[in-house]
N, C-alpha and C positions, 0 to 999 in steps of 0.2 A: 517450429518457425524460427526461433532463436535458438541457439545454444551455446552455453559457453562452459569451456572445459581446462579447469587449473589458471584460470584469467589472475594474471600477478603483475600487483604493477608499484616500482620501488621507484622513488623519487627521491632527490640530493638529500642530503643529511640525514642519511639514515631511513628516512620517514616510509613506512613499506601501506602505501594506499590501499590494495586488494592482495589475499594473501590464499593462491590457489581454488577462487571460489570459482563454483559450479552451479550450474542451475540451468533451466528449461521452460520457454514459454511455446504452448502449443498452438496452432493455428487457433484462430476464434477467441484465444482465450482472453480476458482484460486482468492482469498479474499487475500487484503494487509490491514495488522495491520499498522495505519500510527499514529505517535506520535513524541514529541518531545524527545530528552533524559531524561531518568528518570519517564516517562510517565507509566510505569507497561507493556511494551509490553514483555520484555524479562521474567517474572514474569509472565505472562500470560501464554506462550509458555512453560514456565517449569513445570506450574501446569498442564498442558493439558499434556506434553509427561509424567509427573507421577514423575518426578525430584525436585520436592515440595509438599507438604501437605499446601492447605490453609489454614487459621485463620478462615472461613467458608464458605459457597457453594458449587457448586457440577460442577464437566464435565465428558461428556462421548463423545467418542471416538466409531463409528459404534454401539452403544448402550450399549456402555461396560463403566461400573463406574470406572475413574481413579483410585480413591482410592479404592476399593473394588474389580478390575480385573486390575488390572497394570500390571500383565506379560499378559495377551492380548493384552492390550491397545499397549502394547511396539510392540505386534508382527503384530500390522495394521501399526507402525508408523515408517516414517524415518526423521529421524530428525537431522538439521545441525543447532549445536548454534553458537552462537558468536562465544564463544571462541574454537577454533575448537579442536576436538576429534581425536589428531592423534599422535602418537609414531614417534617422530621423528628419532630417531636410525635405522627405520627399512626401508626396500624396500618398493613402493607405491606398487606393486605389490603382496608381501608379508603381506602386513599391511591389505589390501584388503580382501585378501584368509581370514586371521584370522578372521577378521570381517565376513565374508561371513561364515565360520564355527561356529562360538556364535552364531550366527541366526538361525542354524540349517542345513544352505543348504551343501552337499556333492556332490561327484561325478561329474553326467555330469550335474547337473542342476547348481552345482556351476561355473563350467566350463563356463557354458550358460552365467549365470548372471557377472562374471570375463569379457568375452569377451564382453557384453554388455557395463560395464560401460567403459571399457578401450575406447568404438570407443565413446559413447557418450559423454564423459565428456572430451573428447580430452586427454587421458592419453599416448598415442602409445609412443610418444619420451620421455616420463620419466617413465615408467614402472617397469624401473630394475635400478631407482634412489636413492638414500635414501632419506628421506625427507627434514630434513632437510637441505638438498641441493640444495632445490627448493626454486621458485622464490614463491612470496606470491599467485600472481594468480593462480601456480599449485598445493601449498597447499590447496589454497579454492577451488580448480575444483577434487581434491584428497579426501577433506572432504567432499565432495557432492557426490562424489562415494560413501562413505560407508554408507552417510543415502541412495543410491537406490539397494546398492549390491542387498537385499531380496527383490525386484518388491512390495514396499510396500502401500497401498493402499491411504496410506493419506501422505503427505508429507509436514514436516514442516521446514522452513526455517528463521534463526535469522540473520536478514543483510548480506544475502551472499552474497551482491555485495562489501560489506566495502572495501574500500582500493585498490580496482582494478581500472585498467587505462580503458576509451572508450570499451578499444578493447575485454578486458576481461568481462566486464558487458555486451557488445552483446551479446556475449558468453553464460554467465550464465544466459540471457534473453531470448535469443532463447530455450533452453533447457529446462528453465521451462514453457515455453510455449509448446511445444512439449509432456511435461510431463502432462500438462492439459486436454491434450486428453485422458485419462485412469483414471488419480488420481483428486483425491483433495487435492488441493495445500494452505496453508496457509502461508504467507508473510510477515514477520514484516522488515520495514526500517523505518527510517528518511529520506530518498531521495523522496521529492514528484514525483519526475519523473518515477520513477522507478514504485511507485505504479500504475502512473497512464497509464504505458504504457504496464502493466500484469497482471493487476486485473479485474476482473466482476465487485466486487463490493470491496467498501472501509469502513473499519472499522477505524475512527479517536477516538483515547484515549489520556485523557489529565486528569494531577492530579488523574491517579488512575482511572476514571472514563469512559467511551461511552455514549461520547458526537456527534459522529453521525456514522452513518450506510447504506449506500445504495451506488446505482450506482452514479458516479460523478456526473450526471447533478443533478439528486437527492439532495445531499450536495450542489451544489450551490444554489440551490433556499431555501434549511434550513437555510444557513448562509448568503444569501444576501439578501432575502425577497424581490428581484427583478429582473429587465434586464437589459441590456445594449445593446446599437446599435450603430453602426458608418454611418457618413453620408457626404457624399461629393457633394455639391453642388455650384450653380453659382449666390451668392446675395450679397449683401451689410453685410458688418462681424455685424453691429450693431444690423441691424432691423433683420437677422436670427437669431443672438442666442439670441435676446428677443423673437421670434415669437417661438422655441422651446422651452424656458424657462418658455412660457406659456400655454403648449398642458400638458394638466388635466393629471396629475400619473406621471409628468416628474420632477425628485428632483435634478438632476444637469445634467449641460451642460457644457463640457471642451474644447477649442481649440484643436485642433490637429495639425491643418497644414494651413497655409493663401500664398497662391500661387498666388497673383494678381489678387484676386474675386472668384479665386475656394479655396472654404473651406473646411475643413474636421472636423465635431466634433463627440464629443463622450457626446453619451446623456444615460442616466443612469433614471432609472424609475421605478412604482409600479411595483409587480406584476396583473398581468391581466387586463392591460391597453391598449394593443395591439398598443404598438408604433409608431413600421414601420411603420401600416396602417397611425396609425394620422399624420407622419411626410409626408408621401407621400400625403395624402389631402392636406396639410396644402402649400407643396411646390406649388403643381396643383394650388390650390387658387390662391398663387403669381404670377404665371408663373415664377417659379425659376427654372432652369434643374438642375435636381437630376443625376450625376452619376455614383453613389455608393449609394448603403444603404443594410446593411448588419446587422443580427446580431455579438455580441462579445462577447461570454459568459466570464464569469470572472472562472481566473485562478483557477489551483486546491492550488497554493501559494497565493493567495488570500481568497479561503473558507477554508484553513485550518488553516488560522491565524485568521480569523474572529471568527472561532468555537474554536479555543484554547483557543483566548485571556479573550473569554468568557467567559469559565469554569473557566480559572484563576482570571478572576474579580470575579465570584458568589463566589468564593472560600476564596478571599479576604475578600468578605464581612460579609461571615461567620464567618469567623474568628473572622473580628472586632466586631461582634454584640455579 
């Protein structure tokens, strides 16, 4: 449903925002653009709804070339930026209708989609408010009405949880979740949580570039090139975390917890070494009682700084060379 292909985009002084990145969101899918500030996500999402010409490459949108069908492209897409699109002088209600008329919709189907967004987006008790007399979370729940006013097929979104408390991010979490059942949803945040509690799969960009792309567990075995396991058992602290410290593809072993001979550690290893299994032979040999032993996948704050920090060293070192 998206694609984009060598998307580069160089800005005055030097400053190079997106730097041949690629990527693909498939129809249905809900994909979070996850980066840090300055990373090229919002630069991304402007070249895709048609709001930027790149420096070069290409995106299309349901198979329609941004630059070459941009009033298509506009009429697949609903789109909520940053910096939110909304006339503050006017009624949410009224601001709405006008939006819903630029789009094209009239009559009773505008009617239709008016009363859709009001119950979905929670607008009912500020309807006939003016905007700027709303709190931040009803502007952002008011901005996300008017990219769904036209039931748009692809739906993009530029950090619309910014700035909202708990209670508001549920809010705009359930609903794109809900919205994922029809559309294809694209996500750009800095909150790794968010990404990772509404997305299929995950797009991490850093310096400009995609440096990884797939479903979480995906990215963690790219960026740790390992496992990890936790293990609670009944031995002597010395001779167990030497006797784990010596099971083949195991590269560190961490205390966790020493409770008067029940231990708990956390042991870290190759990929495809098949741990557990080794740690539970290794215990049976002793007659040590194992019990716990579980895997521990590492964080999505963990494989995203593993994979940043990396981009930013190679990038370093281009530099210097």
């Amino acid at each position: 449903m998206i694609t984009a292909e060598g998307l580069t985009m160089h800005y005055g002084g030097g400053v190079v925002a997106l730097n041949k990145a690629s990527f693909q969101v498939n129809e249905g899918e809900v994909v979070g653009l996850l980066g840090p500030n300055g990373a090229g996500k919002s630069t991304a999402l402007k070249i895709i709804t048609t709001y930027l010409y790149p420096t070069a490459g290409k995106a299309f949108v349901g198979g329609k070339n941004v630059l070459d069908e941009a009033m298509a492209v506009r009429k697949l897409i609903g789109y909520l930026p940053e910096v939110l699109p909304l006339y503050r002088d006017m009624e949410v209600g009224a601001y709405l209708k006008f939006v819903g008329r630029a789009r094209g919709l009239s009559g009773r189907a505008l009617k239709e989609r008016l009363g859709w967004v009001r119950e979905a987006c929670g607008l009912e008790p500020t309807f006939k408010k003016i905007i700027r007399e709303l709190s931040k979370g009803f502007r952002q729940r008011t901005a996300l009405a008017q990219a769904l006013i036209h039931d748009p097929k692809v739906v993009i979104l530029d950090e619309p949880t910014s700035g909202l408390d708990p209670h508001q991010i549920m809010e705009i979490r359930r609903l794109v979740l809900e919205m994922a059942k029809s559309k294809t949803v694209m996500i750009s945040t800095h909150i790794l949580q968010e990404a990772e509690a509404i997305s299929d799969r995950i797009i991490i960009i850093s310096q400009g570039r995609i440096v990884a792309d797939g479903a979480l567990d995906q990215l963690r075995t790219k960026a740790m090139e390992g496992e990890r396991v936790e293990v609670t058992l009944t031995a002597p602290r010395i001779e167990a975390e030497a006797a784990l410290s010596g099971i083949p593809g195991v590269r560190k072993v961490s205390v966790i917890a020493d409770k008067g001979g029940s231990l708990s550690f956390r042991v870290e290893a190759a990929l495809g070494k098949n741990v557990m299994r080794e740690i539970g032979l290794m215990a049976a040999a002793k007659r040590w009682s194992v019990t716990e032993l579980r895997n521990h996948p590492f964080s999505l704050e963990e494989t995203f700084l593993a994979l940043t920090e990396a981009e930013a060293g190679t990038k370093a070192k281009g530099e210097a060379a």
